[in-house]
Biopython code that builds the backbone (N, CA, C, O; Angstrom):
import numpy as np
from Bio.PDB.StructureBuilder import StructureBuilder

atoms = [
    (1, "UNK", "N", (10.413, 5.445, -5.027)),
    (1, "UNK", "CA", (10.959, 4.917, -6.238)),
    (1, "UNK", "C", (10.756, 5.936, -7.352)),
    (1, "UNK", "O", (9.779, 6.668, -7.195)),
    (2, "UNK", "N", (11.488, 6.126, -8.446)),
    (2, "UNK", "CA", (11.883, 7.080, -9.073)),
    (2, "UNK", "C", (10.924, 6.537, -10.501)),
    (2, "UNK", "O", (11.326, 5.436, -10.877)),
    (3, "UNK", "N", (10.037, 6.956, -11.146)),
    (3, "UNK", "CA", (9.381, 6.160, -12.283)),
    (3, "UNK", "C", (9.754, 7.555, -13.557)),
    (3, "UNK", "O", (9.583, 8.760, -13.376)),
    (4, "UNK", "N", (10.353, 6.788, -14.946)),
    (4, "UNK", "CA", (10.746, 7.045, -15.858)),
    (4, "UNK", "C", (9.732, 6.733, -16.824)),
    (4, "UNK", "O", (8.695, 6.168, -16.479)),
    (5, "UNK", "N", (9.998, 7.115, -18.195)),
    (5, "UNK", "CA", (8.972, 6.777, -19.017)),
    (5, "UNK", "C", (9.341, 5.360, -19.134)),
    (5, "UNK", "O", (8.399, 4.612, -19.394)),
    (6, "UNK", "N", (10.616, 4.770, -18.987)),
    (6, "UNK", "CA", (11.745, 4.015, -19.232)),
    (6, "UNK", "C", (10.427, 2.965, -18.407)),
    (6, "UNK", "O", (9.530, 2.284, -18.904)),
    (7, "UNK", "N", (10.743, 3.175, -17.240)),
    (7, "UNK", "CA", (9.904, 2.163, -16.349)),
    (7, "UNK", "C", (8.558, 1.779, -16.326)),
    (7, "UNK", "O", (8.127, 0.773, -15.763)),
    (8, "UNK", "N", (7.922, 2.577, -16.932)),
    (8, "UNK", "CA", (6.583, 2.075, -17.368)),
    (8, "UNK", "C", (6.966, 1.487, -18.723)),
    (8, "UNK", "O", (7.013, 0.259, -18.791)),
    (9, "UNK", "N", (7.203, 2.096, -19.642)),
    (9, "UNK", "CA", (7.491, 0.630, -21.066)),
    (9, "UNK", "C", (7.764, -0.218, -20.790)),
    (9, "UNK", "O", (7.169, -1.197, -21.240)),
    (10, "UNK", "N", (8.734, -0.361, -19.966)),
    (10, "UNK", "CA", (9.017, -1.591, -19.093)),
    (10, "UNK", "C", (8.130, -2.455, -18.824)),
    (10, "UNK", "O", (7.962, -3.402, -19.592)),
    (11, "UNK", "N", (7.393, -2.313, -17.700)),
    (11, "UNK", "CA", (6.349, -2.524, -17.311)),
    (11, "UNK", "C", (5.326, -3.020, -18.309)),
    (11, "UNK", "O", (4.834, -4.098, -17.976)),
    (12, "UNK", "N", (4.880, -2.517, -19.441)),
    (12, "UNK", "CA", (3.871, -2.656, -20.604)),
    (12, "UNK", "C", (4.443, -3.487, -21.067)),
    (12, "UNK", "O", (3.645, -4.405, -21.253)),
    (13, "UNK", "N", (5.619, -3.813, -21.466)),
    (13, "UNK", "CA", (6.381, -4.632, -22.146)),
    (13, "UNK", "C", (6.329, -6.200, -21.568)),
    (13, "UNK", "O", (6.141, -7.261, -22.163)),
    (14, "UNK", "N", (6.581, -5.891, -20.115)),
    (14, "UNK", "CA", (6.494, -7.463, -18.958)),
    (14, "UNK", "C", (4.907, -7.763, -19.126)),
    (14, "UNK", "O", (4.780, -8.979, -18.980)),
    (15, "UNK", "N", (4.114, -7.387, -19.281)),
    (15, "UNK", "CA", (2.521, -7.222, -19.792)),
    (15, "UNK", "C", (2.297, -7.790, -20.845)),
    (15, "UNK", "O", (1.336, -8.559, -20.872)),
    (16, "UNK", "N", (2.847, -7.659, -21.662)),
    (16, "UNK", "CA", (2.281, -7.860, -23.347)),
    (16, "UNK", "C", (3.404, -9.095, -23.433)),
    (16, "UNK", "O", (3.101, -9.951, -24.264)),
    (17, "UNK", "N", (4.870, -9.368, -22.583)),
    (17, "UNK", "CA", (5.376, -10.828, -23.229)),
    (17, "UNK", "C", (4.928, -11.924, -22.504)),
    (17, "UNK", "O", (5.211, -13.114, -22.646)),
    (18, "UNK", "N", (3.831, -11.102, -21.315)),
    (18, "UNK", "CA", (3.148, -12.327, -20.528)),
    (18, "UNK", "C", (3.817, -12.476, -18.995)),
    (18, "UNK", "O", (3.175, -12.961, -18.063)),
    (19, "UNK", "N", (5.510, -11.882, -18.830)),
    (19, "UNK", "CA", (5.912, -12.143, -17.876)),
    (19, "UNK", "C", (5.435, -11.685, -16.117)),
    (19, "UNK", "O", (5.944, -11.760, -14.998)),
    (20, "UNK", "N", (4.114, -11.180, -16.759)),
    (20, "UNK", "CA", (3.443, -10.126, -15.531)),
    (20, "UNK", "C", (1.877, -10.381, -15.729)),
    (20, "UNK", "O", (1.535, -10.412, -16.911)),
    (21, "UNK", "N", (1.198, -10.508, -15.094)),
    (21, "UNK", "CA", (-0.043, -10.366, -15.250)),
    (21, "UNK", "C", (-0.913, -9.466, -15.257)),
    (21, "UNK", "O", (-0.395, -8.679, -14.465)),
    (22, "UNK", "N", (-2.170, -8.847, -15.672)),
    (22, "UNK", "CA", (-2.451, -7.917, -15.746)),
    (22, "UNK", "C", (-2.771, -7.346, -14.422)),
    (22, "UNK", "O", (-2.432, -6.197, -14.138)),
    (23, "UNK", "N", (-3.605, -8.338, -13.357)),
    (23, "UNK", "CA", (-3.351, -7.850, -11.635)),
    (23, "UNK", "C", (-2.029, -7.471, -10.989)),
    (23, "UNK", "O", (-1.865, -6.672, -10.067)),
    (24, "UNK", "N", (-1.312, -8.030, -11.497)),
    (24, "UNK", "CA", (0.356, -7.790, -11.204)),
    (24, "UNK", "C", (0.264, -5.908, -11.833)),
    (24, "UNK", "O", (0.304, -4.949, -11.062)),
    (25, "UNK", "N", (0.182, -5.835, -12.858)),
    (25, "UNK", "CA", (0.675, -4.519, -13.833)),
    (25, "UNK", "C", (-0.394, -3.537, -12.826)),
    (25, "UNK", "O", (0.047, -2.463, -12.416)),
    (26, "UNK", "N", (-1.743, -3.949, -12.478)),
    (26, "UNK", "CA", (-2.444, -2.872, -12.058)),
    (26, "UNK", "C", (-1.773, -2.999, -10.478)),
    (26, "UNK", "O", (-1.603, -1.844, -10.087)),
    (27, "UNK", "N", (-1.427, -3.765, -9.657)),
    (27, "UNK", "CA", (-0.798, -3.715, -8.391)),
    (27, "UNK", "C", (0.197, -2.655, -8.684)),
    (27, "UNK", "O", (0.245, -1.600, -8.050)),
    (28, "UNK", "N", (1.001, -2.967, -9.674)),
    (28, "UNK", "CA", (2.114, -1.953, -9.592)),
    (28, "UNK", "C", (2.357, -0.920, -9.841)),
    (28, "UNK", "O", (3.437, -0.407, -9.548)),
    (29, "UNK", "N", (0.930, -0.018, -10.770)),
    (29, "UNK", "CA", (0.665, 1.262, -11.445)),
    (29, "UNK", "C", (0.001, 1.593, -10.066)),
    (29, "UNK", "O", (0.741, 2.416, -9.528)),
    (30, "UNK", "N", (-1.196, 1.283, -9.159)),
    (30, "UNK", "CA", (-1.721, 1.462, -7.942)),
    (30, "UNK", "C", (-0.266, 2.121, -6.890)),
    (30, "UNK", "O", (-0.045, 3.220, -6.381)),
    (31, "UNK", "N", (0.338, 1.073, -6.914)),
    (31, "UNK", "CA", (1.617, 1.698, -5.632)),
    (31, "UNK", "C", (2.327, 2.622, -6.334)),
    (31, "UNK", "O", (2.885, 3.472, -5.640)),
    (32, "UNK", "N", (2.490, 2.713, -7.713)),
    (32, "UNK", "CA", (3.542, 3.664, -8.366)),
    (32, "UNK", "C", (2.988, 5.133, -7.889)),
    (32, "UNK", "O", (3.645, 6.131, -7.593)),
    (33, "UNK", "N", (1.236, 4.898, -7.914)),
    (33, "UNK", "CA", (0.942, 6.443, -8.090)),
    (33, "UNK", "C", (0.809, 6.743, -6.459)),
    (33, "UNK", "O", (0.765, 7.906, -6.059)),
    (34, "UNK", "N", (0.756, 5.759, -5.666)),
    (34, "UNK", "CA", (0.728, 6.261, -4.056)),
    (34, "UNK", "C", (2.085, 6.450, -3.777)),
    (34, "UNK", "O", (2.142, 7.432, -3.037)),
    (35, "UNK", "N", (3.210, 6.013, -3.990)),
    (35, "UNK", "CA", (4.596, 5.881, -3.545)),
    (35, "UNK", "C", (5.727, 6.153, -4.776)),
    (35, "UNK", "O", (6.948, 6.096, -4.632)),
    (36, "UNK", "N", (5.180, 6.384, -5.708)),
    (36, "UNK", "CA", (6.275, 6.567, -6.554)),
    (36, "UNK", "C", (6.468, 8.281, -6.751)),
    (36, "UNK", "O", (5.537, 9.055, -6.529)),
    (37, "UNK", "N", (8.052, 8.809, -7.277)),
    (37, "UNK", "CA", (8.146, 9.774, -7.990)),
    (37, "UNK", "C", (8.121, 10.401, -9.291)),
    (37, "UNK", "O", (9.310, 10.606, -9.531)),
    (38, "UNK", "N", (7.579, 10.734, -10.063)),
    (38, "UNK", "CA", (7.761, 10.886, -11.541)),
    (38, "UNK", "C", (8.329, 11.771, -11.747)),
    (38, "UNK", "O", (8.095, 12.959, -11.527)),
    (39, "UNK", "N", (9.556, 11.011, -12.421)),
    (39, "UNK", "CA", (10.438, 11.592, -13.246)),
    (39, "UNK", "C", (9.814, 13.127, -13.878)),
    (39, "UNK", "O", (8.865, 13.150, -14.661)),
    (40, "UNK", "N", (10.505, 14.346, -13.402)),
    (40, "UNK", "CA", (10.412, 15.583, -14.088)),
    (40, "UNK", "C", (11.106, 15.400, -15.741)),
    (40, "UNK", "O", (11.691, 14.348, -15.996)),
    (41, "UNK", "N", (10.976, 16.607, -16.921)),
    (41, "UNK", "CA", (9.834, 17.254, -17.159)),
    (41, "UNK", "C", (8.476, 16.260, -17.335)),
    (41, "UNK", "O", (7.502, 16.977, -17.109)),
    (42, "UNK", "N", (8.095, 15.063, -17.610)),
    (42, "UNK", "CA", (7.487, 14.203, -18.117)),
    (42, "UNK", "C", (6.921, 13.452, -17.199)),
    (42, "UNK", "O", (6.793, 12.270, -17.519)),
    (43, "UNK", "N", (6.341, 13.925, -15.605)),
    (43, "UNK", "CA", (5.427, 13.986, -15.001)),
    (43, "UNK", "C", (3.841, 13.621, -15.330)),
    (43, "UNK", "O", (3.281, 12.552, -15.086)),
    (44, "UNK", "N", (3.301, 14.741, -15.921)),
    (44, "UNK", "CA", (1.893, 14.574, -16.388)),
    (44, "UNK", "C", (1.727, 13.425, -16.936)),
    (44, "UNK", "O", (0.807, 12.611, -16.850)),
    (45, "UNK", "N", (3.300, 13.427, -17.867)),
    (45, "UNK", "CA", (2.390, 12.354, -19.311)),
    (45, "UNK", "C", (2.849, 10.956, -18.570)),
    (45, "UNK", "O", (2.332, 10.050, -19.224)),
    (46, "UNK", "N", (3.397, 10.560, -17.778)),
    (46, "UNK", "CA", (3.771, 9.366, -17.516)),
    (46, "UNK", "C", (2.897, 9.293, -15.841)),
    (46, "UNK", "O", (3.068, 8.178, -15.350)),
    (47, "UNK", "N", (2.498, 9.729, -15.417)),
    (47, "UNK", "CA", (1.826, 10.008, -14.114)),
    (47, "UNK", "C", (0.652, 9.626, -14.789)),
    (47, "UNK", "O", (0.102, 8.775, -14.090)),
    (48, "UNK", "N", (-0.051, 9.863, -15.899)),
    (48, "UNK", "CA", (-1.044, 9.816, -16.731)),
    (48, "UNK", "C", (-1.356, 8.382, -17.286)),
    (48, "UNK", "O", (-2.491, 7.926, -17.422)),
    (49, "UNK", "N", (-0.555, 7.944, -17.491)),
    (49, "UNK", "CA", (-0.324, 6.538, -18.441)),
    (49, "UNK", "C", (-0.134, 5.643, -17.249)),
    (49, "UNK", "O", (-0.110, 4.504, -17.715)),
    (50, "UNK", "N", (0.006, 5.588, -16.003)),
    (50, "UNK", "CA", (0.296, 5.137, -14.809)),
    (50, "UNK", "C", (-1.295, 4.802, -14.338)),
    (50, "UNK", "O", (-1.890, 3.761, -14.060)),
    (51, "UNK", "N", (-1.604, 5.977, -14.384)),
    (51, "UNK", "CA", (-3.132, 6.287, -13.827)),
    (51, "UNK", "C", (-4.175, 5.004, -14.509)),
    (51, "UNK", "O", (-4.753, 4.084, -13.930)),
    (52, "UNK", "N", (-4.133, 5.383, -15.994)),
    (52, "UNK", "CA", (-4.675, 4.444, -16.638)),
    (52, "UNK", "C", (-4.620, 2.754, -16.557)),
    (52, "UNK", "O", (-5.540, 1.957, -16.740)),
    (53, "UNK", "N", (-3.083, 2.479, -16.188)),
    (53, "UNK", "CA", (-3.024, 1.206, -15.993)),
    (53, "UNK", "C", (-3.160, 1.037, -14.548)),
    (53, "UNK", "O", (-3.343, -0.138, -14.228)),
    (54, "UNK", "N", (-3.143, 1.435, -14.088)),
    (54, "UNK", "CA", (-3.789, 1.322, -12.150)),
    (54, "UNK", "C", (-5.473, 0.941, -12.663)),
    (54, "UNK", "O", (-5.840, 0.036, -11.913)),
    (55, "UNK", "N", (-6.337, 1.210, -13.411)),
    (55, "UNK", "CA", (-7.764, 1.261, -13.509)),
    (55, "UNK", "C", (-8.064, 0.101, -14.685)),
    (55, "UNK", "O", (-9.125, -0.024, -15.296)),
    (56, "UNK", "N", (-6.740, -0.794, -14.860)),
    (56, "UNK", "CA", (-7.069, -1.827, -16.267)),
    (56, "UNK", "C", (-7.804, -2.699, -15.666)),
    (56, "UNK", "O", (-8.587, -3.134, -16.511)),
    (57, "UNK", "N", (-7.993, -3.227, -14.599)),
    (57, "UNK", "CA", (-8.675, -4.590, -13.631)),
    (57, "UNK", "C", (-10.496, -4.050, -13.887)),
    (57, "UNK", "O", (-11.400, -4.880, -13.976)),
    (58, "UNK", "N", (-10.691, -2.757, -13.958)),
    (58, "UNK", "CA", (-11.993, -2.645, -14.071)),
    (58, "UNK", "C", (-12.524, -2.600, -15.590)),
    (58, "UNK", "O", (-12.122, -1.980, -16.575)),
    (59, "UNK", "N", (-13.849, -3.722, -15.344)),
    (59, "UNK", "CA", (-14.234, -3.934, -16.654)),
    (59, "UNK", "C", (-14.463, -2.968, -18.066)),
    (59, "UNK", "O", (-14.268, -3.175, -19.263)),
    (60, "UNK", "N", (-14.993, -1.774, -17.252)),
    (60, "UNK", "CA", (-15.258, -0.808, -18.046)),
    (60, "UNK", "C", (-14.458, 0.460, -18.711)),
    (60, "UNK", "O", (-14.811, 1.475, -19.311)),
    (61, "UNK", "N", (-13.192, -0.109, -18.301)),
    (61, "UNK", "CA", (-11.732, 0.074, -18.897)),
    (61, "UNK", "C", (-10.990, -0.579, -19.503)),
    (61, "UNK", "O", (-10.621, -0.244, -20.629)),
    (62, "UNK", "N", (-10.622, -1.579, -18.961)),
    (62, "UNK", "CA", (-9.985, -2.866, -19.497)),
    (62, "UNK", "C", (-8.296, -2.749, -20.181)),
    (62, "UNK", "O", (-7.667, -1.691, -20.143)),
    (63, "UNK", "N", (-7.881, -3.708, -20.634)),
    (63, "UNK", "CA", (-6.889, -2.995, -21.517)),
    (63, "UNK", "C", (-6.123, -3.797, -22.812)),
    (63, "UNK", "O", (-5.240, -4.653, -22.861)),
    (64, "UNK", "N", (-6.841, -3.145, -23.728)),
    (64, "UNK", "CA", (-6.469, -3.775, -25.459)),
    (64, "UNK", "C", (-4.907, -3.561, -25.648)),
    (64, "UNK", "O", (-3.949, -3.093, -25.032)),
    (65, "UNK", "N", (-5.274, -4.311, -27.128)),
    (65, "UNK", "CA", (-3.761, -4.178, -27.593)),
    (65, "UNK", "C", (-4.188, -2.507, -28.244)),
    (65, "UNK", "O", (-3.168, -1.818, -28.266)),
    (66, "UNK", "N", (-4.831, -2.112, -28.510)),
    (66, "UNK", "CA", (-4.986, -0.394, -29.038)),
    (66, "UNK", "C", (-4.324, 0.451, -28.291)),
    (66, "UNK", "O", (-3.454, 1.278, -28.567)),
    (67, "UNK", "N", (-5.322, -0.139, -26.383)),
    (67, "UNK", "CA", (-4.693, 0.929, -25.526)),
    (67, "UNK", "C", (-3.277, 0.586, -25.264)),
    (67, "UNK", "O", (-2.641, 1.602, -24.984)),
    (68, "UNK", "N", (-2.568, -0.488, -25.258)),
    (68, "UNK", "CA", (-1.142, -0.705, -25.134)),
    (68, "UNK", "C", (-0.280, 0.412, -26.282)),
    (68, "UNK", "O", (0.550, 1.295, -26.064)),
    (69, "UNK", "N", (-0.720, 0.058, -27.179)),
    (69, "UNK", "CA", (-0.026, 1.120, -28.331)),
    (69, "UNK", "C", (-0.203, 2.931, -28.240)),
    (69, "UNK", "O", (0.407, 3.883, -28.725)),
    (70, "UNK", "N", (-1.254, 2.775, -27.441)),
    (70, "UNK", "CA", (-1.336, 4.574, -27.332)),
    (70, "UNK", "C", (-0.665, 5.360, -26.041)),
    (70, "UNK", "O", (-0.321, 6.513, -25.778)),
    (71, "UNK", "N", (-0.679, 3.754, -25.227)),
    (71, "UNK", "CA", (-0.211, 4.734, -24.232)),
    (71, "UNK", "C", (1.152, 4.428, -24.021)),
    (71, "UNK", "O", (1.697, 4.824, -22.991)),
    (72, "UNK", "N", (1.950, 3.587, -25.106)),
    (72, "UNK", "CA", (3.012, 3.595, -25.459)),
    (72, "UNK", "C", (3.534, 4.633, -26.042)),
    (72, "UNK", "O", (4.559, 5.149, -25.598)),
    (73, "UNK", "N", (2.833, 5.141, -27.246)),
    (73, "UNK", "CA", (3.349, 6.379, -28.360)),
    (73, "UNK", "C", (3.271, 7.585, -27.180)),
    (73, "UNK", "O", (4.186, 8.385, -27.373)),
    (74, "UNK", "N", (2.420, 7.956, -25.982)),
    (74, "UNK", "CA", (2.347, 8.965, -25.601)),
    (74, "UNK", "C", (3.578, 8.835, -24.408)),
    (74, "UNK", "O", (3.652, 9.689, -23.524)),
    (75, "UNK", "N", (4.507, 7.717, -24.471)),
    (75, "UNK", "CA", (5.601, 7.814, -23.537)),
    (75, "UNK", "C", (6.798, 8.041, -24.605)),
    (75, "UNK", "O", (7.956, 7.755, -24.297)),
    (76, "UNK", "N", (6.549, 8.434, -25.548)),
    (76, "UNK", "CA", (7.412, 8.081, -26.770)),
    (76, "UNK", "C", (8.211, 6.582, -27.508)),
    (76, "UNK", "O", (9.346, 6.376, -27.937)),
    (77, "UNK", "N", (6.920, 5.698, -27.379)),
    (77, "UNK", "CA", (8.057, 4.250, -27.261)),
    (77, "UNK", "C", (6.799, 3.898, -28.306)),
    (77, "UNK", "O", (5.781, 4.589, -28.331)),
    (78, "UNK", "N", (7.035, 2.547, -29.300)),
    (78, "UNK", "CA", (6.374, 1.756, -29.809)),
    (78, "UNK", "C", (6.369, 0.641, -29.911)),
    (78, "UNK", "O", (7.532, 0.253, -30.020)),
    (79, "UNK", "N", (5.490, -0.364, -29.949)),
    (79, "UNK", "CA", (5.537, -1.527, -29.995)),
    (79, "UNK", "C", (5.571, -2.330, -31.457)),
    (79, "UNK", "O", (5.519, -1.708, -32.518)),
    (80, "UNK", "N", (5.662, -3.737, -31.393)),
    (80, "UNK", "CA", (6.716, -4.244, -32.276)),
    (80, "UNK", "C", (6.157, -5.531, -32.181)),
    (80, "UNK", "O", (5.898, -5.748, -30.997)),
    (81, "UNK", "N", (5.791, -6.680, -33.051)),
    (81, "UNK", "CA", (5.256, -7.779, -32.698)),
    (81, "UNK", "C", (5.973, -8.938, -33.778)),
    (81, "UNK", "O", (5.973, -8.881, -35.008)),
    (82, "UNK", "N", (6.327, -9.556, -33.266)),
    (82, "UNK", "CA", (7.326, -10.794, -34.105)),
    (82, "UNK", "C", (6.739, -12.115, -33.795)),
    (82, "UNK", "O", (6.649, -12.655, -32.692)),
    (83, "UNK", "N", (6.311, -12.597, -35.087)),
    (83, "UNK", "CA", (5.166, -13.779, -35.138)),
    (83, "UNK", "C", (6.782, -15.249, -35.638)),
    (83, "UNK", "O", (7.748, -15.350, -36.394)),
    (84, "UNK", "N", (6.230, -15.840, -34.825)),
    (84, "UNK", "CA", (7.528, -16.979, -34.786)),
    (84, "UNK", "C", (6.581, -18.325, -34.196)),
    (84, "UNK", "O", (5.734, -18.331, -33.303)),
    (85, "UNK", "N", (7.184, -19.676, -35.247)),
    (85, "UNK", "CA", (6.673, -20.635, -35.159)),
    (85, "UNK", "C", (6.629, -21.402, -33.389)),
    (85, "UNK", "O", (7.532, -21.371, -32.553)),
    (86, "UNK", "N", (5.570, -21.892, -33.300)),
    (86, "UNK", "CA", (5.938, -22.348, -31.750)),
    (86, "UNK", "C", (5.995, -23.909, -31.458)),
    (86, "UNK", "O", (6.263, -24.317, -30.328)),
]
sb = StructureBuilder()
sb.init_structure("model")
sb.init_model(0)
sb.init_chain("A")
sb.init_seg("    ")
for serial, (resi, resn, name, xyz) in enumerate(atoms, 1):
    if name == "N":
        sb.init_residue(resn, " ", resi, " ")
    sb.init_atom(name, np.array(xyz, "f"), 0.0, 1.0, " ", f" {name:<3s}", serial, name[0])
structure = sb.get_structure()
């Protein structure tokens, strides 16, 4: 499978609106980095940001709304939060 920066925001995005769970997000950063391809030139940095969310399940990593935003900006994408009555 072909992974884009595209596809990990993605991914962070199904994360943060809830539609994924965070065992789900680390299942799928785990197989991305055994079976996936990363998208050339932008390899490192998204191979990188992959890495990190493969290791969110362990406590002593974890994963904030901080680290969502950084390792968003370092795919070139930002996040956006819209507070609406429920």
């Amino acid at each position: 499978m072909r992974i884009t920066k595209r596809t990990v925001a993605g991914k962070l995005a199904d994360y943060l609106h809830h539609r994924i769970t965070q065992a789900q997000l680390v299942d799928w950063a785990e197989n991305a980095m055994m079976d996936g391809e990363f998208d050339e030139p932008n390899a490192a940095s998204i191979s990188a940001v992959v890495a990190r969310l493969g290791v969110a399940d362990v406590r002593a990593f974890g994963l904030t709304w901080a680290d969502c935003e950084e390792l968003l900006a370092r795919l070139g994408f930002s996040a956006r939060i819209d507070i609406v009555a429920a």
